[in-house]
N, C-alpha and C positions, 0 to 999 in steps of 0.2 A: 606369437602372443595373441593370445583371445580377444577380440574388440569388446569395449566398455557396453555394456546394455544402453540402450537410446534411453535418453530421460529426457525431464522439463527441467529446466535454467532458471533461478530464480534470480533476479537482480535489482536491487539486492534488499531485504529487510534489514540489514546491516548496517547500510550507508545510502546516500542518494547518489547511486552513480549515473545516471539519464544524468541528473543536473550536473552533476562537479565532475564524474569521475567517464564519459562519454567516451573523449577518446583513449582509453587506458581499453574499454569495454573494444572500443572497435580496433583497436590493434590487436588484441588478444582473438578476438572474433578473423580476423584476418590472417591473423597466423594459427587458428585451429586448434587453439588450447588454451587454457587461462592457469596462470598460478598461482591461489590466493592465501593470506596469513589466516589460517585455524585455530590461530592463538597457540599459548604454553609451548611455544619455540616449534610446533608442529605446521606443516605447509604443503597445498592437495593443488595435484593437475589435475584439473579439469577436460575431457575434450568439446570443442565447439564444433567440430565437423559438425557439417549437415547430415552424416548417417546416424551423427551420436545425441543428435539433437531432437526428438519430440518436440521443442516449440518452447518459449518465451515467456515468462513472466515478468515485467518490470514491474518497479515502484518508484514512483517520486511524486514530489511538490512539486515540482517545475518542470516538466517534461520539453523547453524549448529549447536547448540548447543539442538533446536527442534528436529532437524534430529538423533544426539544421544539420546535422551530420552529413557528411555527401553519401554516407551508406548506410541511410537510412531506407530509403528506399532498396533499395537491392537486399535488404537485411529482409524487410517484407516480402521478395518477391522470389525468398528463399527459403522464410521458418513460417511458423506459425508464433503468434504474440500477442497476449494478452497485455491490457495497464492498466493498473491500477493508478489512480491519479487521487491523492490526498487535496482536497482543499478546504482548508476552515479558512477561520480571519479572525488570531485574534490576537497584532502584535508584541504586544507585553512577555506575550510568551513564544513568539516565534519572530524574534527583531530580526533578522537577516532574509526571513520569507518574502517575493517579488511581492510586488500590490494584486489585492485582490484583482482587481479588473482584468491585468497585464494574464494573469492566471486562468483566467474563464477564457480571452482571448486565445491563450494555449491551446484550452479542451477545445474549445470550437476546433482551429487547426489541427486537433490531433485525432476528433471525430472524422472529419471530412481524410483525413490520409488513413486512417484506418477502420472505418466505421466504429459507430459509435455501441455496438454491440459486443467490440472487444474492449470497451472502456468501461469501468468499474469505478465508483467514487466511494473514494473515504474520507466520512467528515469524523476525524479521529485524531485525538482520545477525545471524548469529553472529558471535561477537568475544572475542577473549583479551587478556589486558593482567597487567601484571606489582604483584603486591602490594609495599608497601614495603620487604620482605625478598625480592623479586625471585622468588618465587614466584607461577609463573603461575596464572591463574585465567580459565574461560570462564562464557560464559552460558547453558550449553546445558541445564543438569538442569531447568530450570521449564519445556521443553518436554515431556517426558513425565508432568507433571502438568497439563497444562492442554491437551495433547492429547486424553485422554479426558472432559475438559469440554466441548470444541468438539462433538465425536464426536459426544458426547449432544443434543446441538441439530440434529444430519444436517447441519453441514458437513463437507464431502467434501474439501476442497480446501486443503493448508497450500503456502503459496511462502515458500522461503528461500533467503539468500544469505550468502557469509561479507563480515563487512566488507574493505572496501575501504581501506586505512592513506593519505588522503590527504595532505599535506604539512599543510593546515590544520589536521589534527586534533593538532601536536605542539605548540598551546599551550592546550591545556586542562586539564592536568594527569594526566593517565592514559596509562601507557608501555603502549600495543597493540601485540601483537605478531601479526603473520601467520601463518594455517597454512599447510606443507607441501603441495604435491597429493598426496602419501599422508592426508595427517591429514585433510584434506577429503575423501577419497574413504571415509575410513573413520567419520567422523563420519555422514556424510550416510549410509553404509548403516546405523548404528544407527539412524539418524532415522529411514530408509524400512519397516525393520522393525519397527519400533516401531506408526507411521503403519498397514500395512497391516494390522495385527490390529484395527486399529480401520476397515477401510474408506476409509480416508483416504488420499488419492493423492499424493507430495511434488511440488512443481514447483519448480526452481532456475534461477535468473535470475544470469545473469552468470558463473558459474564451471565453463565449458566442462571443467574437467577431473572432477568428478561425473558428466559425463554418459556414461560406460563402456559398450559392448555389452554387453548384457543386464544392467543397472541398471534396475530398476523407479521409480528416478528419470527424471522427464520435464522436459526442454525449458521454463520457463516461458515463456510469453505471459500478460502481465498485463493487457495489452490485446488480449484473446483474439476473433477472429474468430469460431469456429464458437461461444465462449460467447455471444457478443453474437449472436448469428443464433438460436442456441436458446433465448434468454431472449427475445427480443421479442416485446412485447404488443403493440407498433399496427404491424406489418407495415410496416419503416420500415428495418430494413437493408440494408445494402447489401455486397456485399463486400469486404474490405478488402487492401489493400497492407500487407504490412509494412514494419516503419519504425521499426527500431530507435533507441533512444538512446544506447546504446555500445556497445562488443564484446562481446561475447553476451548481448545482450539481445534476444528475442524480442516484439516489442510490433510489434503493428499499427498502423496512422496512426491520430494523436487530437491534439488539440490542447489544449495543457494550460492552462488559464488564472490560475494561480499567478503569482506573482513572490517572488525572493529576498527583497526587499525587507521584506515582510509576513514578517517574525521571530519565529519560532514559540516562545511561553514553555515547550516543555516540556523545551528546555538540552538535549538527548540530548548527550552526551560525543562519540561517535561520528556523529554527523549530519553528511553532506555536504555541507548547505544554511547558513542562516544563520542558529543559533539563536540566540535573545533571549541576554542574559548575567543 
């Protein structure tokens, strides 16, 4: 039988497996294959060998409890792996999320074990929603404090997107309301001004209408090609197709090994997946 073409692992946009789902990840990583729910009674082996593996993408909130794995290190000292590291603060909408502190505490340890040029921050989604007296309120002000926390660690790189009001999201109790393409265009240049005093470059995923001639906001790719080519330690890239997952989304081919299924406790209000209750 012909061996699988090496690809990138994405783990996972689906669920937060670094937080909840770590050791499921390294037993499968151990034994050399993953098999995960595709949904509609459909189900894909993945292999994780090291010939079939191109390198890593994670995603989570709370990447410590990845950070303690006993094969964490040896996972690094085997692929290549990028992280993406979500952090806002804004609990009403994220009640199960660690404290902010406990959190930036993470990124620091997770800079220093893997430098901080593999680490990528997402202050994501932005989102407004209406108080019980129908006064709006967004999440956006704990981004300019924990902008200059990142800073200080020499990440470079924040991606944001405004949330997305899916139909799912109208039984959870929180009435979200959508910005304008002016309010987004004007949101995000205080975010890019903000971001550039500090070095920090913004990338936005999914909401074509920030992306303005001559906007110092860029295009995200979260499944970034020329990242993955300049981050590689065992000469193992290859170039990639893009291969979006919705309209405007900018991501290269990867293959995520996630599933719905695996019900993430941390409840986000706003999650487009299938959080725990």
């Amino acid at each position: 039988m012909a061996r699988p073409q090496p690809q990138y692992i994405s783990v996972s946009r689906r669920t937060d497996i670094p937080r909840f789902f770590s050791r499921d990840f390294f037993a499968a990583w151990r034994a050399g294959a993953v098999t995960y729910d595709g949904g509609y009674g459909r189900s894909y082996t993945v292999s994780l060998r090291d010939e079939d593996v191109l390198g890593y993408i994670f995603w989570s909130k709370d990447f410590a409890p990845f950070l303690a794995a006993p094969e964490f290190d040896e996972l690094l000292g085997r692929a290549n792996a990028l992280f993406h590291f979500t952090i806002n603060h804004c609990p009403e909408l994220e009640p199960r999320v660690a404290p902010l502190a406990q959190r930036l505490a993470t990124l620091a340890r997770l800079c220093e074990r893997v430098g901080p040029e593999r680490v990528l921050w997402r202050f994501d989604p932005v989102c407004r929603s209406l108080d019980s007296d129908d006064t709006p309120r967004d999440n956006l002000a704990p981004f300019f404090t924990i902008l200059p926390e990142v800073a200080n660690l020499d990440v470079r790189r924040c991606y944001f997107s405004f949330m997305t009001p899916y139909a799912k999201l109208q039984g959870r109790g929180v009435r979200f309301v959508p910005f304008a393409a002016e309010e987004m265009r004007a949101i995000a240049g205080t975010m890019a001004a903000a971001a550039a005093t500090y070095g920090v470059s913004l990338h936005n995923c999914c909401n074509p209408e920030v992306l303005v001639s001559g906007s110092p906001i860029r295009q995200a790719h979260c499944i970034d090609d020329q990242l993955l080519a300049r981050t590689d330690r065992f000469n193992r890239h290859t170039p990639l197709q893009e291969k979006p997952t919705r309209p405007g989304c900018g991501c290269a081919a990867s293959r995520d090994i996630g599933s719905y299924r695996q019900r993430c406790p941390h409840g986000c209000r706003y999650c487009y997946a299938n959080p725990a209750r």
